[in-house]
N, C-alpha and C positions, 0 to 999 in steps of 0.2 A: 504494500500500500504506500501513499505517497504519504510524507509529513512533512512537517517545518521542523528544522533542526537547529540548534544554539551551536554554533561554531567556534565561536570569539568571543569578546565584545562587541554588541551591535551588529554581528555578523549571524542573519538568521537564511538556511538553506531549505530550499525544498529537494528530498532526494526518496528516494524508494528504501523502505525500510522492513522490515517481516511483519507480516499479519501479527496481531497479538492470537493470544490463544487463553481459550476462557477455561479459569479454575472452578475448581468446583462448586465454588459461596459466588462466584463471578459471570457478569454478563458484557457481550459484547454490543456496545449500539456504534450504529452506524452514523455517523456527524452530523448534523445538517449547516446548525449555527456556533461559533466559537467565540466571545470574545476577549479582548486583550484586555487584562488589571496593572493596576498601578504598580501592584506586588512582581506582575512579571517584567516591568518595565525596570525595577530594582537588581533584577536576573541580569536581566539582555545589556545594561552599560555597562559591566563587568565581567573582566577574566575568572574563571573558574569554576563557571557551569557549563562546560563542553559536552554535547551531546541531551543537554535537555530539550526535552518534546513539551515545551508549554501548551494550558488549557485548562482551567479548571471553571472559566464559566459558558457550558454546554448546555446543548438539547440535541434530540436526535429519535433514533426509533432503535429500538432492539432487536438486535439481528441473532444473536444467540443466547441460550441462556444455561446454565452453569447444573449439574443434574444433582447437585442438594441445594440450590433454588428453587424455594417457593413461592405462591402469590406473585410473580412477574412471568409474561406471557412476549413471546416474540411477535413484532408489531406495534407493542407497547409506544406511544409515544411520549418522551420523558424527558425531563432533565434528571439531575446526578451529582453526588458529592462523592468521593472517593479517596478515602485512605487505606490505609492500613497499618496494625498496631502492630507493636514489637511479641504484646505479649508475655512478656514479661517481667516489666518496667512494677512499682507501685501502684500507678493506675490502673497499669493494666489486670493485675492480682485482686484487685477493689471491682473492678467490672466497670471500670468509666475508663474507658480504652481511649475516648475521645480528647484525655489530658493525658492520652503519651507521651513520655520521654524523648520517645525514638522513634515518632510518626514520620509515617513515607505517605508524601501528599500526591495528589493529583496531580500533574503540570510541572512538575518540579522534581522526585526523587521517582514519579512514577512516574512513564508515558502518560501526556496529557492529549487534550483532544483537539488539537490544531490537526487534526490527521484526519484521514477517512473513517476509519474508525475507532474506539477508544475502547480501554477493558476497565471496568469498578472492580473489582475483585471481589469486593463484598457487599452484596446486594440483599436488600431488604428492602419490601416497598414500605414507605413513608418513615423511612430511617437513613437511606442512601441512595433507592433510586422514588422517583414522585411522577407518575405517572399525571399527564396536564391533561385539561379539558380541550373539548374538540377546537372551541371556539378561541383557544391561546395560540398564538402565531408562536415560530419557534425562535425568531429573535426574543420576544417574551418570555419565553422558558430559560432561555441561554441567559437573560437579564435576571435569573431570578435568586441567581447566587449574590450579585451584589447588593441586590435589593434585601437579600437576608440579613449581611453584612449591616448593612446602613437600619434594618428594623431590629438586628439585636443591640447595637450601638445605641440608639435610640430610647430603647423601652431598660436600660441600665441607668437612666436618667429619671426615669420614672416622672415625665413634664406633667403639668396638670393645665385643663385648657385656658386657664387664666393665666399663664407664665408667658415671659417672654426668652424665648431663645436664641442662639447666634450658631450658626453655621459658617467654620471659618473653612474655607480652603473648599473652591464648588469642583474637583474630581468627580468622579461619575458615583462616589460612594459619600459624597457629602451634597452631590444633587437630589444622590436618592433619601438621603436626610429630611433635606427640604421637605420630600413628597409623604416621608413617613409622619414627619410632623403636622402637616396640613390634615393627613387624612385620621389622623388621633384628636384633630379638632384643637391644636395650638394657635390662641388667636391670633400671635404677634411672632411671625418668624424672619429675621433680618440675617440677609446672604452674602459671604463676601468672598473675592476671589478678583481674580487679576484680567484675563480674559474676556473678548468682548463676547463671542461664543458661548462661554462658559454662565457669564452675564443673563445673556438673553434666554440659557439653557435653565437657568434659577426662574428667573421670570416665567416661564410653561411650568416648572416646578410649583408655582404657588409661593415663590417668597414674598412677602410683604413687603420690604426693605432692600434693596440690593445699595450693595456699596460698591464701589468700582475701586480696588486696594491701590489700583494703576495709578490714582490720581489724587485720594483720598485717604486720609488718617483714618483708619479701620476704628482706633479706639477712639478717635473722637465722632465721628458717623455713628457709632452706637449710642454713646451718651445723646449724642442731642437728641436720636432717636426714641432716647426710654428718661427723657429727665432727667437728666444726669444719674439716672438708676445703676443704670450696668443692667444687666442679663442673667435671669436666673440660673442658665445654663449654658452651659458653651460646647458644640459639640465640635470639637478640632479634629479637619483632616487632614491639614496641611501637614505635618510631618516636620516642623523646623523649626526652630530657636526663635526666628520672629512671631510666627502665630501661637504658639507657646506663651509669649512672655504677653503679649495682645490677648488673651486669654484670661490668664491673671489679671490682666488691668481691668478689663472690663465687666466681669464675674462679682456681680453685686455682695455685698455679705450673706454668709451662708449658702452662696452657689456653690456648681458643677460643673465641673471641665471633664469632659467625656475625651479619652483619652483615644481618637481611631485613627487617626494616621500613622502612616508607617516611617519612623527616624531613621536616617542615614548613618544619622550623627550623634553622638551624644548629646545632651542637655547640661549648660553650665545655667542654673537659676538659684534664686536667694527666696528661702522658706519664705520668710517674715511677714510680705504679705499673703501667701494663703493663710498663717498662722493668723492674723492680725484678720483676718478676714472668716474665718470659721470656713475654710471651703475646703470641696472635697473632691479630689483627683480619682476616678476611675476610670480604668482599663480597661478596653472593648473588645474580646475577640471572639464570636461566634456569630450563629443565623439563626435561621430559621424560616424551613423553606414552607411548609405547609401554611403557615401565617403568609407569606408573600403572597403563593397561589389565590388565596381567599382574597387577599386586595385586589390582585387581576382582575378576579371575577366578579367582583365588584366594582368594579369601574374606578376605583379609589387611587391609584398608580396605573402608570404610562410608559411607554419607553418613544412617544411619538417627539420630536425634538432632541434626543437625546442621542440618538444613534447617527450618526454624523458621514461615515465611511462604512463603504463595504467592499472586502476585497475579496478573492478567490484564493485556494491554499497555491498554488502558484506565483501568489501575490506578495507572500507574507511580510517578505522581507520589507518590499515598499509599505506595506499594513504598519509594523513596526517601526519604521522610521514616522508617518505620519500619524502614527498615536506619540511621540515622544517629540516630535520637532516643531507638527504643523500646528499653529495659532489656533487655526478652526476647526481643529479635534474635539469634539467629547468623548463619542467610546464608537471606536473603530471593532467592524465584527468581519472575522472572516468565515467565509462559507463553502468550506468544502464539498 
């Protein structure tokens, strides 16, 4: 089968690689939709992942299924999360395999699904593979990973619809912020981000406030926005030292800084004011895909505006370069 390959840095190949071949808890589906994360974008400018198959946000149809699979049927049309645990770790001996030690992820320690087609290894329906409704397009399903992303981030905040919150950093997992907010019935949500794209992408989102960071003091656009209050919540994607420390400033007393973006870099910051502040830093890492679905199908989230590019797996390399380079990127999907 053909895939997209990690060569280098920046250097992504399409080349003919072996069928996978499905284990016995494991199903094969066939690719439709794929698209590209900010996490794999962290991969791809970097030496040292030679030979990774990124992909972990998919849909597709099921082409084979694994003979100690149950409850999934070939035809299936589905999205997918896929790991695999060590097994032997602490968590994994406690039975929450899902805070392994030594997890092998989708797209990254495991062939992912920029390919024709992709293996889960361990399939369970409505634990790892989510079988979607007729009327979900498969770019939708492929969107439903990040959309998990941005509604478990979200609901660790615990907003309540009289709050006000800040979405710093509008990537396609703090767009999807925006949209998780609006449809939890958050009356006042103010979006910031650099991009004009990105901008207009918050705007279809349902932001109330958009600040344009390009031109504007992020922390003083907020204040004049809420009274010189500050923000009950802050959910930070941006990933770096300046939205970080814009965080703290504008996080009214006894706020929340939702911790989702992915750092490069360390953080140099001075407690005193969270201290002085009664505030409280949480870490965001999980989903939740069956809550997404039910948004879909609700009408309540979108990916219409959002999906910007589409390439063919042929493509990939240029896919990559313009999810990472081009201005008027939001989330580049390739379609094998």
């Amino acid at each position: 089968m053909k895939a997209a390959v990690l060569h280098g840095a920046k250097e992504i190949r399409t080349q003919t690689v072996d069928d996978p071949v499905c284990a016995p808890h494991g199903v094969i589906i066939k690719v439709n939709s794929c698209g590209i994360c900010g996490s794999d974008l962290h991969w791809y400018k970097f030496d040292g992942h030679e030979g990774t198959i990124f992909g972990h946000e998919l849909s597709g149809d099921i082409v084979e299924v694994g003979k100690d699979v149950r409850g999934v049927e070939i035809g299936t049309r589905c999205t997918a999360v896929g790991f695999s645990p060590c097994n032997e770790c602490f968590w994994c001996r406690q039975g929450k395999a899902h805070r392994c030690q030594a997890m092998e992820l989708l797209g990254y320690q495991l062939p992912g699904a920029m390919a024709e087609y992709v293996h889960i290894p361990f399939a369970a329906p409505g634990r790892t593979v989510f079988p979607i409704p007729d009327e979900m397009s498969y770019e939708d399903a492929a969107s439903v990973e990040p959309f998990s992303i941005s509604y478990f981030s979200v609901n660790r905040g615990q907003p309540k619809p009289d709050e006000v919150v800040a979405v710093i950093g509008l990537g396609v997992i703090g767009l999807y912020a925006v949209q998780i907010l609006k449809a939890m019935g958050v009356k006042k949500v103010i979006a910031a981000g650099r991009r004009p794209s990105r901008l207009e992408a918050a705007r279809l989102s349902g932001a109330d406030v958009i600040i344009d960071a390009a031109t504007q003091s992020t922390v003083e656009a907020v204040m004049e926005a809420t009274g010189l209050m500050g923000v009950n919540t802050v959910v930070e994607c941006a990933g770096n030292q300046a939205a970080f420390d814009q965080a703290v400033e504008m996080a009214r007393g006894g706020g929340k800084i939702l911790l989702v973006g992915v750092y490069e870099d360390p953080l140099t910051w001075q407690p005193l004011p969270v201290i002085g502040k009664n505030l409280t830093l949480i870490g965001c890492l999980g989903g939740n895909f069956p809550a997404v679905i039910d948004l879909f199908k609700a009408g309540k989230v979108k990916t219409e505006g959002m999906i910007s590019h589409r390439f063919g797996l042929d493509e990939a390399a240029q896919a990559f370069r313009t999810q990472l380079e081009d201005p008027a990127a939001v989330k580049v999907m390739i379609k094998p």
